[in-house]
N, CA, C and O atoms as a CHARMM CRD file, in Angstrom:
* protein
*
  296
    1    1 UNK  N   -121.42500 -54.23100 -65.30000 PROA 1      0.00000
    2    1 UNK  CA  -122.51200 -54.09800 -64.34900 PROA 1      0.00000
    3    1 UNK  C   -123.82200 -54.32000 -65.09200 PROA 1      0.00000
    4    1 UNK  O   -123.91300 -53.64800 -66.11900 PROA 1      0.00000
    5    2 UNK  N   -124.89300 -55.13200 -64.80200 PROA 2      0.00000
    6    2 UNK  CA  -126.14700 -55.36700 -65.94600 PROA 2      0.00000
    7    2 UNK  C   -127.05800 -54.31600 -65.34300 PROA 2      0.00000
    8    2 UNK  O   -126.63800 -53.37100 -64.67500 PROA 2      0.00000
    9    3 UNK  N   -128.01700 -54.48700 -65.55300 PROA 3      0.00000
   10    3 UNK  CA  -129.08800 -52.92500 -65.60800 PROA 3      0.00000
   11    3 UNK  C   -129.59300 -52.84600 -64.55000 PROA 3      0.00000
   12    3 UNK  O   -129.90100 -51.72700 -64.14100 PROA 3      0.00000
   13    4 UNK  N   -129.95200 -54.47900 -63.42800 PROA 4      0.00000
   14    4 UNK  CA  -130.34100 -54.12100 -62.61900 PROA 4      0.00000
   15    4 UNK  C   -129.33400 -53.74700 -61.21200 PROA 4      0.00000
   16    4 UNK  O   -129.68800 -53.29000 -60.12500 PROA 4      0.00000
   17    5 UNK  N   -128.21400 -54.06200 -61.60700 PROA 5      0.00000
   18    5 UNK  CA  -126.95400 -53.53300 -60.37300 PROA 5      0.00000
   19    5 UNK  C   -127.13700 -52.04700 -60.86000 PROA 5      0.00000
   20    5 UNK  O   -127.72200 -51.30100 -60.07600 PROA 5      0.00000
   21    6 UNK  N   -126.78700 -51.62300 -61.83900 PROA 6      0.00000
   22    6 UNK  CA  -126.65200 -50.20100 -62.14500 PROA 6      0.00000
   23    6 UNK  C   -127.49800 -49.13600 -61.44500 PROA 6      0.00000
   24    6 UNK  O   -127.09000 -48.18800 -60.77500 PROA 6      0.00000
   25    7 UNK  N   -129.26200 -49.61800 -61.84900 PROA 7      0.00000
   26    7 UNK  CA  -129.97800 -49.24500 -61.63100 PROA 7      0.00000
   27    7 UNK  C   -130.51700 -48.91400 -59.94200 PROA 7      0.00000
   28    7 UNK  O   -131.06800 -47.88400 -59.55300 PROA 7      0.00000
   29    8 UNK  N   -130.16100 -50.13700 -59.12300 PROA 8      0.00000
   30    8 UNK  CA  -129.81800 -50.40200 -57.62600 PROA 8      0.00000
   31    8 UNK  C   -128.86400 -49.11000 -57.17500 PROA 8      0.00000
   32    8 UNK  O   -128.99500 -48.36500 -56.20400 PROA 8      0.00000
   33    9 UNK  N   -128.08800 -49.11300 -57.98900 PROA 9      0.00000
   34    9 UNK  CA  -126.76100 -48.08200 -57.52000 PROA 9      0.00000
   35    9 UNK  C   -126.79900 -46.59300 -57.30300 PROA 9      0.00000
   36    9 UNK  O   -126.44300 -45.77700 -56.45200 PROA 9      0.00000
   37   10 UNK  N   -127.72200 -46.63900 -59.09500 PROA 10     0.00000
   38   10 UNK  CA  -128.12500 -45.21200 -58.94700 PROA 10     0.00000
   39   10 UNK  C   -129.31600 -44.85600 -58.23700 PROA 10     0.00000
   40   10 UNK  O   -129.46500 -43.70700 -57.82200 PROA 10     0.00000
   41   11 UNK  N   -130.15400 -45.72500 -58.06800 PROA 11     0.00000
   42   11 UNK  CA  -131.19500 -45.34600 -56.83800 PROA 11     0.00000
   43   11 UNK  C   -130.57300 -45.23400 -55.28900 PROA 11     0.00000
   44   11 UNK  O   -131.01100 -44.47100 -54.42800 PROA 11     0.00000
   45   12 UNK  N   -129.41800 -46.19400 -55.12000 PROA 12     0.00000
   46   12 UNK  CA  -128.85800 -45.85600 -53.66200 PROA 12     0.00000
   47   12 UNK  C   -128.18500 -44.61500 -53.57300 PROA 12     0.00000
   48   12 UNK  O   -127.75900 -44.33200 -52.45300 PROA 12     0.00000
   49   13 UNK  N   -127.92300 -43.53800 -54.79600 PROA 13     0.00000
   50   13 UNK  CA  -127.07800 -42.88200 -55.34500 PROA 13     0.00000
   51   13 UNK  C   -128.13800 -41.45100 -54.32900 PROA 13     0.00000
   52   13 UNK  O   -127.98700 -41.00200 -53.19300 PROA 13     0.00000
   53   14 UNK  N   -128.98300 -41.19100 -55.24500 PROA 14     0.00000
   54   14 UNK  CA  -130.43300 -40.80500 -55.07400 PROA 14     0.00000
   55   14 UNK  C   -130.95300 -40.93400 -54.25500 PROA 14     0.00000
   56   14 UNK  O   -131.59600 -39.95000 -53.89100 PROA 14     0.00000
   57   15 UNK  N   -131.01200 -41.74600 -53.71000 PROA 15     0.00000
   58   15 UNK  CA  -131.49100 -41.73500 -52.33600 PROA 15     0.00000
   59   15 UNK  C   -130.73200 -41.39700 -50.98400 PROA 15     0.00000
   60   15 UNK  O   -131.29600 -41.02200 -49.95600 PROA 15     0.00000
   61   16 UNK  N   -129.23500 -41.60600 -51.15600 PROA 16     0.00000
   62   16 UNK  CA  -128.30600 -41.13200 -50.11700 PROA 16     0.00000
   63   16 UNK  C   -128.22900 -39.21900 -50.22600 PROA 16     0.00000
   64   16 UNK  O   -128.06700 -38.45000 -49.27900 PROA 16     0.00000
   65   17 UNK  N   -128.45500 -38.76700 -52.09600 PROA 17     0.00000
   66   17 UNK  CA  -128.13200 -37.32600 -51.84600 PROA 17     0.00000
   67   17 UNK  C   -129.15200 -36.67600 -51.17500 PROA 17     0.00000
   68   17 UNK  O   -129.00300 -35.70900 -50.42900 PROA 17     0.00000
   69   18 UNK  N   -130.63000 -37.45800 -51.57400 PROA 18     0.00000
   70   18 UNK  CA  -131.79700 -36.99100 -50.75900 PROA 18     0.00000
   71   18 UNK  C   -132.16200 -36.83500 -49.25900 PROA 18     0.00000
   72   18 UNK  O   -132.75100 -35.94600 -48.64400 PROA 18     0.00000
   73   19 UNK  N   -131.47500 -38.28900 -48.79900 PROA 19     0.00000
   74   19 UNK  CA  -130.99600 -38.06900 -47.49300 PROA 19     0.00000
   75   19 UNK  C   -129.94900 -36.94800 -46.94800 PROA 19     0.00000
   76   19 UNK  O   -130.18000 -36.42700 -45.85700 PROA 19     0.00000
   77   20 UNK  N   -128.92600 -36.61400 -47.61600 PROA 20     0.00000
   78   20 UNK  CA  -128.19400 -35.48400 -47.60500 PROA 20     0.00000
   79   20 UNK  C   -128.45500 -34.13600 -47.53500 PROA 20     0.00000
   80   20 UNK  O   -127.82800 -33.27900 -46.91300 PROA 20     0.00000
   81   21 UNK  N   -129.73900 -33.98500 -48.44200 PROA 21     0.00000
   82   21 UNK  CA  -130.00800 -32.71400 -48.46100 PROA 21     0.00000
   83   21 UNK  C   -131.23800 -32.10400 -47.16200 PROA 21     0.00000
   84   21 UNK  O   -131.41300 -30.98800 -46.67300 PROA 21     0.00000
   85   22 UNK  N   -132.01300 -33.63700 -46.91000 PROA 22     0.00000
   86   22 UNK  CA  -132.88200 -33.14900 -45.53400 PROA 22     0.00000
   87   22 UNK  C   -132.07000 -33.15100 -44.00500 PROA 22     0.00000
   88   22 UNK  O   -132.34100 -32.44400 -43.03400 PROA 22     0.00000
   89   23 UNK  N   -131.13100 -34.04900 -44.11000 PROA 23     0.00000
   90   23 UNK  CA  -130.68600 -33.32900 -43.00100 PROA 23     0.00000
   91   23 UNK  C   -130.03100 -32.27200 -43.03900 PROA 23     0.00000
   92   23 UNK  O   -130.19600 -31.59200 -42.02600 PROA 23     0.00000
   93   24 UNK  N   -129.20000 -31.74700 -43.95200 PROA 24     0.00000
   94   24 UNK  CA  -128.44000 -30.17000 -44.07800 PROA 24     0.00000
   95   24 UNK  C   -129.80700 -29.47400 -43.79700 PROA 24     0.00000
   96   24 UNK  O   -129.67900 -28.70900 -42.84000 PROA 24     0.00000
   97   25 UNK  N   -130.81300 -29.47700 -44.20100 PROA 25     0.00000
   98   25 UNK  CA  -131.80700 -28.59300 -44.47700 PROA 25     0.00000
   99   25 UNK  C   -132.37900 -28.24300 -42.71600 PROA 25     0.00000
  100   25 UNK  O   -132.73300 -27.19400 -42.17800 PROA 25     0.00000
  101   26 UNK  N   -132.25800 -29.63200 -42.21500 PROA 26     0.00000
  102   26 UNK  CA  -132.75800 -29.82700 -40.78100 PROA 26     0.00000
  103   26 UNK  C   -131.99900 -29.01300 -39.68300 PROA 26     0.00000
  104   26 UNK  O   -132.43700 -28.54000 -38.63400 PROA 26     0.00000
  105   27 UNK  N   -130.55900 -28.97700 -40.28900 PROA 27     0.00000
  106   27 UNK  CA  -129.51900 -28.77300 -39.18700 PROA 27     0.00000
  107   27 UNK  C   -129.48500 -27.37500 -39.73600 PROA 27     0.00000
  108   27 UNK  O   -129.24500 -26.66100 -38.76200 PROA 27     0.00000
  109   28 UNK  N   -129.58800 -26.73200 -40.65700 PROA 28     0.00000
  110   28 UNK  CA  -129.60100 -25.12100 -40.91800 PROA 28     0.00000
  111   28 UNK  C   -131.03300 -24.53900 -40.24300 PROA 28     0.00000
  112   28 UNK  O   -131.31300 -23.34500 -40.34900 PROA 28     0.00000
  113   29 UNK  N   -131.71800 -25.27400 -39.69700 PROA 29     0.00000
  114   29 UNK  CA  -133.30600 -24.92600 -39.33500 PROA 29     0.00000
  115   29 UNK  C   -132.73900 -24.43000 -37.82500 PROA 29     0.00000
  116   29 UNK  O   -132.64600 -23.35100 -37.24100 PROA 29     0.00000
  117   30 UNK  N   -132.30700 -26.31000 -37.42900 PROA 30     0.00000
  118   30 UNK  CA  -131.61900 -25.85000 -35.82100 PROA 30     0.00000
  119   30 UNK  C   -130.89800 -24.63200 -35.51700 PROA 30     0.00000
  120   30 UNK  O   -131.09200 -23.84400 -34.59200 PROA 30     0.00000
  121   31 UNK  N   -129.85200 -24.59700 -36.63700 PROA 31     0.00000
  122   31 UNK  CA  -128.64700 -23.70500 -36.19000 PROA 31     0.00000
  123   31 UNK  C   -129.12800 -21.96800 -36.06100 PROA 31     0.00000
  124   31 UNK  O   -128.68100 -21.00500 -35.43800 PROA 31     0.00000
  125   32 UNK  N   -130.39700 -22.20900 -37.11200 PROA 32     0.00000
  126   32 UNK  CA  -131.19500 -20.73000 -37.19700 PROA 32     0.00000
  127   32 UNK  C   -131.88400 -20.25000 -35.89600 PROA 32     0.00000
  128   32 UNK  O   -132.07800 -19.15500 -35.37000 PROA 32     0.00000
  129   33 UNK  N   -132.17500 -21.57200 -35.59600 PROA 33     0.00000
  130   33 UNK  CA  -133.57300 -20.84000 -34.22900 PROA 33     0.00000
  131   33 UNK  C   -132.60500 -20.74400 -32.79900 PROA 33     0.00000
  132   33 UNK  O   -133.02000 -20.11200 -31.82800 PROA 33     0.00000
  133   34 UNK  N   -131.21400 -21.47300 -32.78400 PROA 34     0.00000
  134   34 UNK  CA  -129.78700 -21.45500 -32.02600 PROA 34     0.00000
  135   34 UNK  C   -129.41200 -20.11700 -32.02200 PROA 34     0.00000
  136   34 UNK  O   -129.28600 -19.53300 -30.94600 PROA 34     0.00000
  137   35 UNK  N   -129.21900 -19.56400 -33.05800 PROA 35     0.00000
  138   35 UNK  CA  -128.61700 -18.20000 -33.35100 PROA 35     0.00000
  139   35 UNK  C   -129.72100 -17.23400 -32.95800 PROA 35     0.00000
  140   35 UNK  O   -129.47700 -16.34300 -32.14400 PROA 35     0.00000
  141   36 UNK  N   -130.90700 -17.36700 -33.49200 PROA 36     0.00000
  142   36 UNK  CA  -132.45400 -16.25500 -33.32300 PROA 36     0.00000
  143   36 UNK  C   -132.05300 -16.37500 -31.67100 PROA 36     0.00000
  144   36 UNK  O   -131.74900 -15.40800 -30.97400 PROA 36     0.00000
  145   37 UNK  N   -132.13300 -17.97000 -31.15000 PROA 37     0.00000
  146   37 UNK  CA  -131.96700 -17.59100 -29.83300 PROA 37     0.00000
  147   37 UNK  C   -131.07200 -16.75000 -28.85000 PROA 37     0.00000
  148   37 UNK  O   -131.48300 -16.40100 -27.74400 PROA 37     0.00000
  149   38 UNK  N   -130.19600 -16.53900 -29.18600 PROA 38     0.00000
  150   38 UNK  CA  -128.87200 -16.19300 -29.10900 PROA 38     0.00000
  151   38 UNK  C   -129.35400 -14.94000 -28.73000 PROA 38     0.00000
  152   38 UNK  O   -129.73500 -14.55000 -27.62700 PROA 38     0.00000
  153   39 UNK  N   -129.25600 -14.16000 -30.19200 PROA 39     0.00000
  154   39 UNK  CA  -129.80000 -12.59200 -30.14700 PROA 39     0.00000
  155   39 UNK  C   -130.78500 -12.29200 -29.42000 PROA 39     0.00000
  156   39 UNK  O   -130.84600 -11.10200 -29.11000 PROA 39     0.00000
  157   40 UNK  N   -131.85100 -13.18300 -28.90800 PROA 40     0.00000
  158   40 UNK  CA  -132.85700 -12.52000 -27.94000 PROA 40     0.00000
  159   40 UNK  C   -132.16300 -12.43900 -26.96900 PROA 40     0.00000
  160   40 UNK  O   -131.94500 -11.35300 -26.43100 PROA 40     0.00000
  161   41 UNK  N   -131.68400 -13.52800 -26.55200 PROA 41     0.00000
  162   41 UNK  CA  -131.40200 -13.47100 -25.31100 PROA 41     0.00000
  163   41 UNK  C   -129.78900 -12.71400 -24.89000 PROA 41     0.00000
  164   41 UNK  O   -129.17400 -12.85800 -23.83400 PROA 41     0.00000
  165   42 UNK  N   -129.53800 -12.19700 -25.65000 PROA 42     0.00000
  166   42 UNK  CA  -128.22400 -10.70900 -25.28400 PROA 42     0.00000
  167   42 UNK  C   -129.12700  -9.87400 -25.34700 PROA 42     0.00000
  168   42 UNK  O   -129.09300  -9.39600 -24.21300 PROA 42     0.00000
  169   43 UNK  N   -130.21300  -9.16700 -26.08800 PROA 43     0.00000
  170   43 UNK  CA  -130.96800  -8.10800 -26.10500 PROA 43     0.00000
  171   43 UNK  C   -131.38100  -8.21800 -24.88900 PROA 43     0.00000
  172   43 UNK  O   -130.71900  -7.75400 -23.96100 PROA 43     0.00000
  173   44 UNK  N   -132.67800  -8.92500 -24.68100 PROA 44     0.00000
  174   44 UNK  CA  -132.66400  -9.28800 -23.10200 PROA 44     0.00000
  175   44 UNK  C   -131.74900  -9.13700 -21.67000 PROA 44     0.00000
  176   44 UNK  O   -132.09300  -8.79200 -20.54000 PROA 44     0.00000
  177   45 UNK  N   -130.84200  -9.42200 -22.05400 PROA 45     0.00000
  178   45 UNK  CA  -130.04900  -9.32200 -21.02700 PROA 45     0.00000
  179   45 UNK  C   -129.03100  -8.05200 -20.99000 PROA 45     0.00000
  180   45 UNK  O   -128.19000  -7.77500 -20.13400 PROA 45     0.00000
  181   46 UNK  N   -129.31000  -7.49600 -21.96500 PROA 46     0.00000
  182   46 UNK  CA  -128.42400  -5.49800 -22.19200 PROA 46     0.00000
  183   46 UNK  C   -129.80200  -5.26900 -21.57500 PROA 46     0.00000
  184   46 UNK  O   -129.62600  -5.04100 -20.37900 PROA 46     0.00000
  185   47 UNK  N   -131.03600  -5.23500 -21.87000 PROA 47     0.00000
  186   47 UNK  CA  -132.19800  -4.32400 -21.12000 PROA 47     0.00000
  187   47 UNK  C   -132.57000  -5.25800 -19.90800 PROA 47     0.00000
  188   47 UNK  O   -133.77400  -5.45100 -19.73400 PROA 47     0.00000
  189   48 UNK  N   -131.58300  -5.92400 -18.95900 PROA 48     0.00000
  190   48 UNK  CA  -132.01600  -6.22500 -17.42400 PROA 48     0.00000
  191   48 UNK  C   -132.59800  -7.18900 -17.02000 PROA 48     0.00000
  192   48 UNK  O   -132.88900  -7.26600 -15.82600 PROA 48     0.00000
  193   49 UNK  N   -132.94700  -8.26200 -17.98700 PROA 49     0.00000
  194   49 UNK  CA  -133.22300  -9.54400 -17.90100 PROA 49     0.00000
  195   49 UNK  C   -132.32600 -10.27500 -17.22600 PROA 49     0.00000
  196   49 UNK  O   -131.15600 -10.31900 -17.60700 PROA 49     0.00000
  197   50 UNK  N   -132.86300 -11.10600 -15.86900 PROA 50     0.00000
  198   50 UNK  CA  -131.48100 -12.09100 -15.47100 PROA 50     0.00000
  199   50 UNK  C   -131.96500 -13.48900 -16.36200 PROA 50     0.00000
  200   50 UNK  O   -133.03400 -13.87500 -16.83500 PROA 50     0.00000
  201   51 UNK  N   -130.49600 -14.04400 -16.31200 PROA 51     0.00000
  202   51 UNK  CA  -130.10500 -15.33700 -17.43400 PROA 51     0.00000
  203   51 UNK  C   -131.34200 -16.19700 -16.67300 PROA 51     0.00000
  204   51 UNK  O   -132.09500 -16.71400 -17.49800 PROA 51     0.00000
  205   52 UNK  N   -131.63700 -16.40700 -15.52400 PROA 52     0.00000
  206   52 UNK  CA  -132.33700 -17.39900 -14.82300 PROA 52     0.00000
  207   52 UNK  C   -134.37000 -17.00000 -15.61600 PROA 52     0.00000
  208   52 UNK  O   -135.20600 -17.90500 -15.61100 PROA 52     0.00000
  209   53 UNK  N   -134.74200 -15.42100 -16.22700 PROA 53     0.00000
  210   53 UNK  CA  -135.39000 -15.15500 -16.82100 PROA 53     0.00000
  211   53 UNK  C   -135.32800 -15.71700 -18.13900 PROA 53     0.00000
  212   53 UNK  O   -136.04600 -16.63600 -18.53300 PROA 53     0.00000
  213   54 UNK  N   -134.44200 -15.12900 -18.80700 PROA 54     0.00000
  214   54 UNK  CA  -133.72600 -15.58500 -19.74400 PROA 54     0.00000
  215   54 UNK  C   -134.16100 -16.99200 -20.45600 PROA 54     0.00000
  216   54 UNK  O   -134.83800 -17.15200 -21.47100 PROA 54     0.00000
  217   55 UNK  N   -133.47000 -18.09300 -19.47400 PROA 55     0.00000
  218   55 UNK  CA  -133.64600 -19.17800 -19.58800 PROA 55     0.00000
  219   55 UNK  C   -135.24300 -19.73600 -19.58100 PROA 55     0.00000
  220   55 UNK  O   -135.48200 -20.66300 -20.35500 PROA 55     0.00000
  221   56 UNK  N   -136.03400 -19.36400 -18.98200 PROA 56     0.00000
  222   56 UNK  CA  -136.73100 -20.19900 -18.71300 PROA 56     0.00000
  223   56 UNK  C   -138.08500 -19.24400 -19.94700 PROA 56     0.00000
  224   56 UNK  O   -139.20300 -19.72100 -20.14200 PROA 56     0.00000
  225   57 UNK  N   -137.74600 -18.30500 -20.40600 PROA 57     0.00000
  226   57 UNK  CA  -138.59400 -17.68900 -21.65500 PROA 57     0.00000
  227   57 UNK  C   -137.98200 -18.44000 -22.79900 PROA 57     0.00000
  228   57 UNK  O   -138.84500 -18.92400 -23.53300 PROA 57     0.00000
  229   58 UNK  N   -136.81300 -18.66800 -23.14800 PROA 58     0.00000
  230   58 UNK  CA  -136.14900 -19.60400 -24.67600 PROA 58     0.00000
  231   58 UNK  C   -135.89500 -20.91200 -24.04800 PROA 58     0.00000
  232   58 UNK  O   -135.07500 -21.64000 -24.60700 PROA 58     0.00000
  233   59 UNK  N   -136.71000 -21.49400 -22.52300 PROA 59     0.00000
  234   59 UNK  CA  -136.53600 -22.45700 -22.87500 PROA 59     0.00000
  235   59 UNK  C   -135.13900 -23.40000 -23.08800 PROA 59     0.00000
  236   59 UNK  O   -135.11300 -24.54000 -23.55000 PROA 59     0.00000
  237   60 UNK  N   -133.92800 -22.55500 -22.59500 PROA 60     0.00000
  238   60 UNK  CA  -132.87800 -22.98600 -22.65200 PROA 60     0.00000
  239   60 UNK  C   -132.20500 -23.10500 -21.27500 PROA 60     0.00000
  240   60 UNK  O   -132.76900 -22.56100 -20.32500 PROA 60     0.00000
  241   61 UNK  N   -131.14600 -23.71200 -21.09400 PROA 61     0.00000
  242   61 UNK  CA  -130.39900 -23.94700 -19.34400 PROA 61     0.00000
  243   61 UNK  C   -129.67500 -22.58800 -19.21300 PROA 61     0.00000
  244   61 UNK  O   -129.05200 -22.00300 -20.10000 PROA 61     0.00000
  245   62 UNK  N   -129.86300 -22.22700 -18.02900 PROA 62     0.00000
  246   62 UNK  CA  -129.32000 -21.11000 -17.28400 PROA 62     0.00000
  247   62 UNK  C   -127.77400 -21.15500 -17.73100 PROA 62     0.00000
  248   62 UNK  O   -127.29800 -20.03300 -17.90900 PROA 62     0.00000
  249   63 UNK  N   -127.19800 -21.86600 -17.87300 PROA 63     0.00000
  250   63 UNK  CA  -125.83100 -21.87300 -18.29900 PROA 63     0.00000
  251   63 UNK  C   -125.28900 -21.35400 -19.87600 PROA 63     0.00000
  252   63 UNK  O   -124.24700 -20.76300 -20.15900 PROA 63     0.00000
  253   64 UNK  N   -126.55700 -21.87100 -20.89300 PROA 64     0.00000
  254   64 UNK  CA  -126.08700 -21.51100 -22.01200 PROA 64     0.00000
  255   64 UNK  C   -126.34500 -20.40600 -22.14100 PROA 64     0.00000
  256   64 UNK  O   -125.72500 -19.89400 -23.07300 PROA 64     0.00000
  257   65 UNK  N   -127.39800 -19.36600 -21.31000 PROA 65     0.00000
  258   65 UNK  CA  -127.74000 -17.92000 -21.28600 PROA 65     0.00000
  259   65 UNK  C   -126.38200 -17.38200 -21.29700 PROA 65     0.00000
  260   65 UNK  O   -125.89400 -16.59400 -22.10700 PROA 65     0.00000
  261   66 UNK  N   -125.70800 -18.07000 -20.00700 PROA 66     0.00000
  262   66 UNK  CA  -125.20800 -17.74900 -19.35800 PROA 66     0.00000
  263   66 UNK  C   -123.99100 -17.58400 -20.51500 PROA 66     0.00000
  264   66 UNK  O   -123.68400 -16.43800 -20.84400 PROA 66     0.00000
  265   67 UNK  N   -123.33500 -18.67300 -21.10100 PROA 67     0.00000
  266   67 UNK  CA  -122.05700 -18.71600 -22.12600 PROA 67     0.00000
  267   67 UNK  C   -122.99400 -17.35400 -23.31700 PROA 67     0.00000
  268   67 UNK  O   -122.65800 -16.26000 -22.86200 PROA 67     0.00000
  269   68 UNK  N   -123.67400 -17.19900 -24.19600 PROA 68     0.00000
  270   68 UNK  CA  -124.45600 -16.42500 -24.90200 PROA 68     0.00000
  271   68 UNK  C   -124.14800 -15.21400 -24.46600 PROA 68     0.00000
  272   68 UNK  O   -123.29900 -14.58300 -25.09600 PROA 68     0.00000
  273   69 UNK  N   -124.89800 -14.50500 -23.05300 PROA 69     0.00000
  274   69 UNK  CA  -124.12500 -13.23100 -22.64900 PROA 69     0.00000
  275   69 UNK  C   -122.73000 -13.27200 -22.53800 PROA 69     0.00000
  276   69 UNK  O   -122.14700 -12.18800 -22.58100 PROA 69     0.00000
  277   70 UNK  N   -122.30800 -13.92800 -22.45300 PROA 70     0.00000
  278   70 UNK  CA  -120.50500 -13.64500 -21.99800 PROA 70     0.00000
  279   70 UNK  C   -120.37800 -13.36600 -20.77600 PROA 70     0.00000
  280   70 UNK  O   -119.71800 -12.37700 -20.45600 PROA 70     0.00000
  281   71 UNK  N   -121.20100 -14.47100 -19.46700 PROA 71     0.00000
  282   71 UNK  CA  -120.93600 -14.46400 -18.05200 PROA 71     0.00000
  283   71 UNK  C   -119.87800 -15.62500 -17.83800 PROA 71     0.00000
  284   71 UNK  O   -119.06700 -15.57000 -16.91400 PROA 71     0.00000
  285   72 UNK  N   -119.92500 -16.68000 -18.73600 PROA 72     0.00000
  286   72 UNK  CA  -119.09800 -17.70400 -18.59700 PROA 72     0.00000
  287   72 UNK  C   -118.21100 -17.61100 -20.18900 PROA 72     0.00000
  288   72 UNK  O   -118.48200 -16.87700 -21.14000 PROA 72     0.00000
  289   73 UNK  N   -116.85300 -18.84200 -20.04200 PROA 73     0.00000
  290   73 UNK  CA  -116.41400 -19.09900 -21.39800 PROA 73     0.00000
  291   73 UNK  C   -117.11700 -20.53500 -21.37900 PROA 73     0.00000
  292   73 UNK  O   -117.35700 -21.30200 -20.44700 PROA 73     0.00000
  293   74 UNK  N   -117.41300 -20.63200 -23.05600 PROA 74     0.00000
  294   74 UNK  CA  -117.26600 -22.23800 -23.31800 PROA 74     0.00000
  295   74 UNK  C   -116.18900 -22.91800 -22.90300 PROA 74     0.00000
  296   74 UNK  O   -116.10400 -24.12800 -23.11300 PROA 74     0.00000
């Protein structure tokens, strides 16, 4: 391999783990504010919040309140 294939390689090398590590980083961000959401919205809904409240404070569909409390299954 001469220096400049090598060099190509290990920059595609480097540049794919970098790509690797911002999206893990991206999708642990999502999965965090998924879960934060989660827990509000069971607290919420043990102290008398309906899912249709629920929903429209996180911003999420009445349905996933809805799977979250345990009114529906996935």
């Amino acid at each position: 391999m001469s220096e400049i294939s090598k060099w190509l390689f290990d920059k595609g090398i480097e540049q794919g783990i970098e790509q690797g590590i911002e999206q893990g980083i991206e999708r642990g961000i999502e999965q965090g504010e998924t879960n934060k959401a989660r827990e509000v919205a069971v607290k919420m809904y043990r102290k008398g919040s309906s899912p249709v409240d629920i929903a429209e404070v996180l911003d999420v569909s009445i349905e996933q309140v809805e799977e979250w409390v345990g009114l529906v299954t996935a």
